[in-house]
matplotlib code that plots the C-alpha trace (Angstrom):
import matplotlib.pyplot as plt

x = [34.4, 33.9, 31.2, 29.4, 30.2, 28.2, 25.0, 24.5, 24.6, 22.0, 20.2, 20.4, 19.0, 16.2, 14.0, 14.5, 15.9, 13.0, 13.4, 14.1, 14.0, 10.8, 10.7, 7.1, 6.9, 4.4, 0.9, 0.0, -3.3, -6.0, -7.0, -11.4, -12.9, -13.8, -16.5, -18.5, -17.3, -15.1, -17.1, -15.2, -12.4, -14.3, -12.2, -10.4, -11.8, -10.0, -10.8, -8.2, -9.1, -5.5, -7.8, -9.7, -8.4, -8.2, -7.6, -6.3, -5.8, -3.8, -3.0, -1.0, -1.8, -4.8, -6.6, -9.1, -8.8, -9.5, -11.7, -9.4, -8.3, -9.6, -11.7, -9.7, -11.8, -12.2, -14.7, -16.9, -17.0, -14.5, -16.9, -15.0, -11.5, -11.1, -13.0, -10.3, -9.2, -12.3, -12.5, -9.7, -9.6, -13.6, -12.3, -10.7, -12.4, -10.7, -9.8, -7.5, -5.8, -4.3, -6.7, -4.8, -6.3, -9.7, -13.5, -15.2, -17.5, -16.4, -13.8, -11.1, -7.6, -5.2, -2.4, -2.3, -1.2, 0.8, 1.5, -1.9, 0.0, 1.9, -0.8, -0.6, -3.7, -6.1, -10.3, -12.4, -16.1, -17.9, -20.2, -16.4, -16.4, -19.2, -16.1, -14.5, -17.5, -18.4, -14.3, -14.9, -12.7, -13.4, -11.1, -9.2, -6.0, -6.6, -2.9, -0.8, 0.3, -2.5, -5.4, -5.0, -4.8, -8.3, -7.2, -9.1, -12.7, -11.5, -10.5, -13.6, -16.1, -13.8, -14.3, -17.7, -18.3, -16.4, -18.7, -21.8, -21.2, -19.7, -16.0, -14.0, -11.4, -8.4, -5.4, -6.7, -4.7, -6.9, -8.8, -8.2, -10.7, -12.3, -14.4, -15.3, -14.8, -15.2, -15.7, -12.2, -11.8, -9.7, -8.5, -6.9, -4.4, -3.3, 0.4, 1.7, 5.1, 2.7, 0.8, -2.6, -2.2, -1.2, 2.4, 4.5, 7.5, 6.8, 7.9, 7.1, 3.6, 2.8, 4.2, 2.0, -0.7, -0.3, 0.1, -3.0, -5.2, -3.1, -4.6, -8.3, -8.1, -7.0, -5.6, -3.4, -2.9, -0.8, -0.4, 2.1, 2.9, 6.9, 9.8, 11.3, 9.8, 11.1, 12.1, 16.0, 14.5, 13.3, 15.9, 15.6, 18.1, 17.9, 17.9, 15.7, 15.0, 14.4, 12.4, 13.5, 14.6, 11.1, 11.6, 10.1, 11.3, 12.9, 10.4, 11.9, 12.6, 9.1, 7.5, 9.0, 9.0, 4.6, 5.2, 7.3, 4.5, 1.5, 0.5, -0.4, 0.3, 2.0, 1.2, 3.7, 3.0, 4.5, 7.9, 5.2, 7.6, 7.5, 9.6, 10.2, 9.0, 10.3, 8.8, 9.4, 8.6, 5.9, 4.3, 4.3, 5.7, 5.3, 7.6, 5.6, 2.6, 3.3, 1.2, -1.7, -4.7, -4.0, -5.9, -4.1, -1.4, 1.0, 3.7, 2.8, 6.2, 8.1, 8.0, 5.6, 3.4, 3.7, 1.9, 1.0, -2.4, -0.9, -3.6, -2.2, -3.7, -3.5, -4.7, -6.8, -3.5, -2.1, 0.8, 1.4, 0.3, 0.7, -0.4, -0.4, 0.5, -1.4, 0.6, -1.2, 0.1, -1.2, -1.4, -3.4, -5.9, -7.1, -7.0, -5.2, -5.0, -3.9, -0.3, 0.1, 4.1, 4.0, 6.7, 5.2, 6.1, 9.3, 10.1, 8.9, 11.2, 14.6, 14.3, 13.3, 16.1, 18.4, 17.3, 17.1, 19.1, 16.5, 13.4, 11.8, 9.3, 9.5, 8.0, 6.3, 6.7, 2.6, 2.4, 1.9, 3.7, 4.8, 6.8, 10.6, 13.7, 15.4, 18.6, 19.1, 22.3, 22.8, 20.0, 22.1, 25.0, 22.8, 22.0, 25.5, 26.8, 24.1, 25.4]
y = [-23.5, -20.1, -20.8, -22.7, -20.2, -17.2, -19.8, -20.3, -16.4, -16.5, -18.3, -16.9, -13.8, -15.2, -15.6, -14.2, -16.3, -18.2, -15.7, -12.3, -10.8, -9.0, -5.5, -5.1, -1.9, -2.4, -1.2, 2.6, 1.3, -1.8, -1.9, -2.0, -5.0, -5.1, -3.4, -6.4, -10.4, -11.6, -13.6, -17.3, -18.1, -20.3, -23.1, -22.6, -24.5, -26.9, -26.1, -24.8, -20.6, -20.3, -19.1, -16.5, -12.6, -10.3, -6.3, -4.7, -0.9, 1.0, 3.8, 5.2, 7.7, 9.6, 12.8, 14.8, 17.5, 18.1, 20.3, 19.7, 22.2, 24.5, 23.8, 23.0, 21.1, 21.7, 24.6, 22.2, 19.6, 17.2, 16.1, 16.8, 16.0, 12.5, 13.2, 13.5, 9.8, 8.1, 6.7, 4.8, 3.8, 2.4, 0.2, -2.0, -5.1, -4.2, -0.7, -0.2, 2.5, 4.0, 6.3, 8.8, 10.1, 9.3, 9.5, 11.0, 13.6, 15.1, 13.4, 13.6, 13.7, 11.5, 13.6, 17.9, 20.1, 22.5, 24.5, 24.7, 25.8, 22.4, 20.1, 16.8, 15.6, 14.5, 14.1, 14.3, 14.1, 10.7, 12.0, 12.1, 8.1, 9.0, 10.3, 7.4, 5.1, 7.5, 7.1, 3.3, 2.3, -1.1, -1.8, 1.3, 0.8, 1.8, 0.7, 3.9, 6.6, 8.9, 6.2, 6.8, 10.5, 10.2, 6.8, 3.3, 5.6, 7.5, 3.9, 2.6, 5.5, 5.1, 1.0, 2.2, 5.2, 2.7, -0.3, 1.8, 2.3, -1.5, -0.4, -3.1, -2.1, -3.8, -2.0, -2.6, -5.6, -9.0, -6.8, -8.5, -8.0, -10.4, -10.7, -12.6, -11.1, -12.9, -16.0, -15.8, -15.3, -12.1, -11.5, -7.6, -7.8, -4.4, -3.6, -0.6, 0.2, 1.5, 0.8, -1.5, -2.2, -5.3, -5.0, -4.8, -5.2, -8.8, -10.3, -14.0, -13.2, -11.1, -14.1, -16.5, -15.0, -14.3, -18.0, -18.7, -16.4, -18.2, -21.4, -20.2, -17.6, -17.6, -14.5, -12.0, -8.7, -7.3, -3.3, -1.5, 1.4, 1.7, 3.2, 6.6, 9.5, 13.0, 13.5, 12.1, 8.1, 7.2, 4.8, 1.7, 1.1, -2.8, -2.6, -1.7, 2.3, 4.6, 8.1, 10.4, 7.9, 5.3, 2.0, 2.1, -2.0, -3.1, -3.0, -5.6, -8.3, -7.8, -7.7, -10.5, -12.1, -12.3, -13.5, -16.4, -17.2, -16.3, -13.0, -12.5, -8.9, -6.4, -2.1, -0.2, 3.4, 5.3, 7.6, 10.0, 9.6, 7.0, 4.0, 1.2, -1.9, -5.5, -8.9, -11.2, -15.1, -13.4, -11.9, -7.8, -5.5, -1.8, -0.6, 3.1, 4.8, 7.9, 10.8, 10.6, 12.6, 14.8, 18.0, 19.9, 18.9, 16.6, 18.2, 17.7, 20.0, 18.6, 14.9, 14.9, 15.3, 12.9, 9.8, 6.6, 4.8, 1.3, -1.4, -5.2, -8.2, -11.0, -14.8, -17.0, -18.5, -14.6, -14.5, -10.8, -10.9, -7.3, -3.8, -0.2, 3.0, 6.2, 8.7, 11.7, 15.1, 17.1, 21.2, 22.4, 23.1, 20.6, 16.6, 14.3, 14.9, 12.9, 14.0, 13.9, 14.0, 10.8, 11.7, 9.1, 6.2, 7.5, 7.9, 4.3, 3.2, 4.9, 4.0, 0.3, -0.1, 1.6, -0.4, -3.6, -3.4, -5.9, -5.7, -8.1, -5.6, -3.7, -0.2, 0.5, 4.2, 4.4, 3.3, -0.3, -3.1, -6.3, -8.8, -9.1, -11.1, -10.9, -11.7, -12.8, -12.5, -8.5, -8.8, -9.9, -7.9, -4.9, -5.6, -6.2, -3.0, -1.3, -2.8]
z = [-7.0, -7.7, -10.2, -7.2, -4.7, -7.5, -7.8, -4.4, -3.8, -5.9, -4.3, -1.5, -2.6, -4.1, -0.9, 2.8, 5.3, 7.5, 10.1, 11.2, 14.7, 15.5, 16.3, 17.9, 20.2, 23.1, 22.3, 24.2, 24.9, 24.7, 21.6, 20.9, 19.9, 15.7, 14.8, 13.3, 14.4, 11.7, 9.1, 8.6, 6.6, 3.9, 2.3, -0.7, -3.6, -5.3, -9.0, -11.5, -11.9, -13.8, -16.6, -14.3, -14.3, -11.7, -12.4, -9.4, -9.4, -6.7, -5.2, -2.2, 0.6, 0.4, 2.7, 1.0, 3.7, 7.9, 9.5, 12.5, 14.4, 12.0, 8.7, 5.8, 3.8, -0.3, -1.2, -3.0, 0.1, -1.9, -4.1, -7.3, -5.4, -6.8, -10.3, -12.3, -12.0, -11.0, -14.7, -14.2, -11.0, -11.1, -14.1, -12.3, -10.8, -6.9, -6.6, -3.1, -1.6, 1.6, 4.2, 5.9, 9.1, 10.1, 9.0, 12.2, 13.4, 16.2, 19.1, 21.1, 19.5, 20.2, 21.0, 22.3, 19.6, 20.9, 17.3, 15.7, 12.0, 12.2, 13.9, 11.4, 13.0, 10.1, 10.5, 7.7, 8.2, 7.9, 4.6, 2.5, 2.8, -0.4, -1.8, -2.0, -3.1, -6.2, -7.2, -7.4, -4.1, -3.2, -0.6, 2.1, 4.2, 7.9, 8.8, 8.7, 11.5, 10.9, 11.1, 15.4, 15.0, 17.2, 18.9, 18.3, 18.1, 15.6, 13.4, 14.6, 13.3, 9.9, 10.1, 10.3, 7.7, 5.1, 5.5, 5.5, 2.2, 1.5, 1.3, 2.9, 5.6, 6.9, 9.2, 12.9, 14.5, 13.1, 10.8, 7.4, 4.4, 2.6, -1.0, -3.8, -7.3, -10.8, -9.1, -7.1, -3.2, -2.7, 0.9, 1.4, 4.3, 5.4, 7.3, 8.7, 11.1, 13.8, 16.8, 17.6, 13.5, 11.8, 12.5, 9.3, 12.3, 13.0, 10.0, 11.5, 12.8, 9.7, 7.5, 9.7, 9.0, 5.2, 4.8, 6.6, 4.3, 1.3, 1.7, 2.1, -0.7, -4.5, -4.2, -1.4, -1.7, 0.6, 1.4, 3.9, 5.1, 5.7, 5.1, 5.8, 4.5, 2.5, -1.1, -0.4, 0.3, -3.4, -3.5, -1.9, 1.4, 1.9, 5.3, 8.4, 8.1, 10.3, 10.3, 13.4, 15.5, 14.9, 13.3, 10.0, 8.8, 6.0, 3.2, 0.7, 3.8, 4.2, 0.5, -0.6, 3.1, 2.4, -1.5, 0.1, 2.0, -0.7, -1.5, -5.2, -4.9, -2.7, -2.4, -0.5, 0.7, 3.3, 2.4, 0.6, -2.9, -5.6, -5.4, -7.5, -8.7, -9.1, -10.4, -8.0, -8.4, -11.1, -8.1, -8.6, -5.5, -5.8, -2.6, -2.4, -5.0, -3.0, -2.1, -4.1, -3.0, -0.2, -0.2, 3.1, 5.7, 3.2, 1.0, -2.6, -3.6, -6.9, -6.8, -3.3, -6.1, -8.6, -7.8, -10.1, -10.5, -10.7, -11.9, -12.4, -14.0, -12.1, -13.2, -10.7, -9.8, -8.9, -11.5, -12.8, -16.5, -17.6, -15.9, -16.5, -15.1, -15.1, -14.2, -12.2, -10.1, -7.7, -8.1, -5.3, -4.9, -7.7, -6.8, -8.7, -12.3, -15.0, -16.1, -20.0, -18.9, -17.7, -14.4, -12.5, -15.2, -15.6, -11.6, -11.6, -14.5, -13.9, -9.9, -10.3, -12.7, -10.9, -7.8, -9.0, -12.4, -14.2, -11.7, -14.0, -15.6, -19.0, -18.6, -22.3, -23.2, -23.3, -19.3, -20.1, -17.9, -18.8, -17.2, -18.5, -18.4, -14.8, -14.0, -10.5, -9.8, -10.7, -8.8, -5.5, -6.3, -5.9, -2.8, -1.6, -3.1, -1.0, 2.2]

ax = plt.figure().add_subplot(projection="3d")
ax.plot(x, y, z, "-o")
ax.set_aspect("equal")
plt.show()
């Protein structure tokens, strides 16, 4: 009996139940139509790609400075802001990171700021989405609490900045992104805890909606933007959170809530410090890549600063073969540069294993990622403990 009663704990633990109550807040306001008609789902084809590869690199939240309310933008005009890493992260086959604040010339913000020396109201011109094509992004995240700082225009001139320069975009509620790369359709499906944005809140809809994109594409990559924020939340609650009073979801309800339903992949960004990793049914879920290029505005103090540039290897099928981490810091007012310390790699290590006890991944002392043994039911008991 008590052997039974351990294994089906386990198994319990393995998946998230089939539901979870929503937690959708009303919208402020109607939200503006997409900026282009959404291009058809095609069909997924039926031949085997388990022999295709993918390489995926990642990062989390990014701001390469705000001329709102008063200019601080880099003294070279950001051009050599991302320079430093652009090597790496055009490597990859999809590069895909998170766009804090907006790309727009001009507007109306969204909210008064009544203290001009704390106004967290980002706008960067539309010329620095160049910035972001030269660094080899492929794909930005518009789902995130800055990406209304100049309501639904501001999103819309940053919808429009990106794909003027062929950056794909996904964050607006329905706006999903969708390409084909070495001969496998990847869709880029963008959450965050906030307002007229996919809705990371409503774990059935979001789940829905995952599953849907599943079946047309080979691969899913899912990003969010959750979880509480400040340098005391590194460590993984597992539970809903909360940030001044705002629900902020329960990040690995929902992570491994979109595996369960197909995604290949799944970015967290969002508490602005590194969290952990785990393997979960060979899919890879980073739960937060941190601050990673944020000129002005954003803390980058001690481990604010300390960001990874995660890139994973995926086959057609969207198993996790191996990755690698590139560990970078901010010292302002440089951008992201690589750190020969390696403090990223080990934040990610010592939190995933304390987290998850065997999050299924071996962390090589050289940044490489590989998958590892994981045992399922320390697993659970983790997670119980936390309770």
């Amino acid at each position: 009996m008590f052997l039974a009663a351990l294994v089906q704990i386990a198994a319990c633990v393995s998946a998230p139940p089939e539901s979870k109550p929503a937690a959708a807040p009303a919208p402020e306001e109607k939200p503006l139509p997409p900026v282009v008609a959404p291009r058809p789902i095609p069909p997924k084809p039926t031949e085997d790609k388990t022999s295709f590869r993918l390489s995926v690199a990642a990062v989390g939240d990014m701001m390469l400075g705000t001329d709102y309310p008063e200019n601080h933008l880099p003294d070279d005009d950001g051009i050599g802001f991302l320079a430093d890493v652009t090597d790496v992260i055009s490597a990859a086959d999809i590069s895909v990171g998170n766009l804090e604040g907006v790309l727009l010339d001009g507007g109306q913000p969204g909210k008064k700021c009544s203290n001009p020396a704390a106004c967290y109201l980002f706008r960067s011109p539309t010329r620095y989405a160049d910035h972001y094509k030269a660094a080899g992004f492929d794909v930005l995240s518009l789902a995130n609490n800055h990406a209304r700082d100049f309501r639904e225009e501001g999103r819309t001139s940053s919808m429009q900045a990106l794909a003027a320069r062929g950056i794909h975009h996904s964050g607006r509620e329905g706006d999903f992104a969708s390409l084909a790369v070495n001969g496998l359709n990847v869709a880029v499906l963008a959450y965050a805890v906030t307002q007229e944005s996919n809705l990371a809140l409503d774990y059935d809809l979001a789940f829905a909606t995952v599953e849907q994109y599943a079946r047309s594409h080979d691969i899913v990559i899912v990003t969010f933007h959750a979880g509480a924020e400040g340098a005391d939340v590194t460590h993984i609650p597992f539970a809903e959170e909360e940030y001044y009073g705002e629900p902020r979801g329960d990040v690995v309800w929902f992570a491994r809530g979109v595996v369960d339903a197909g995604a290949d992949l799944v970015i967290g960004h969002g508490p602005h410090v590194v969290r952990g990793m785990e393997r979960y049914k060979n899919r890879l879920i980073a739960y937060s890549l941190g601050n990673f290029a944020t000129y002005y505005g954003i803390s980058v103090a001690g481990i604010k600063g300390i960001a990874p540039i995660l890139t994973a290897t995926l086959d057609g099928a969207g198993n996790f073969l191996s990755g690698e981490i590139v560990s970078t810091v901010q010292l302002r007012p440089a951008g992201p540069s690589i750190d020969k310390e390696q403090r990223a790699l080990n934040l990610l290590r010592d939190l995933s294993i304390a987290d998850f006890g065997t999050p299924g991944l071996h962390f090589q002392p050289d940044g490489q990622l590989l998958p590892a043994a994981r045992d399922e039911f320390k697993q659970h008991q983790l997670v119980v403990d936390g309770d």
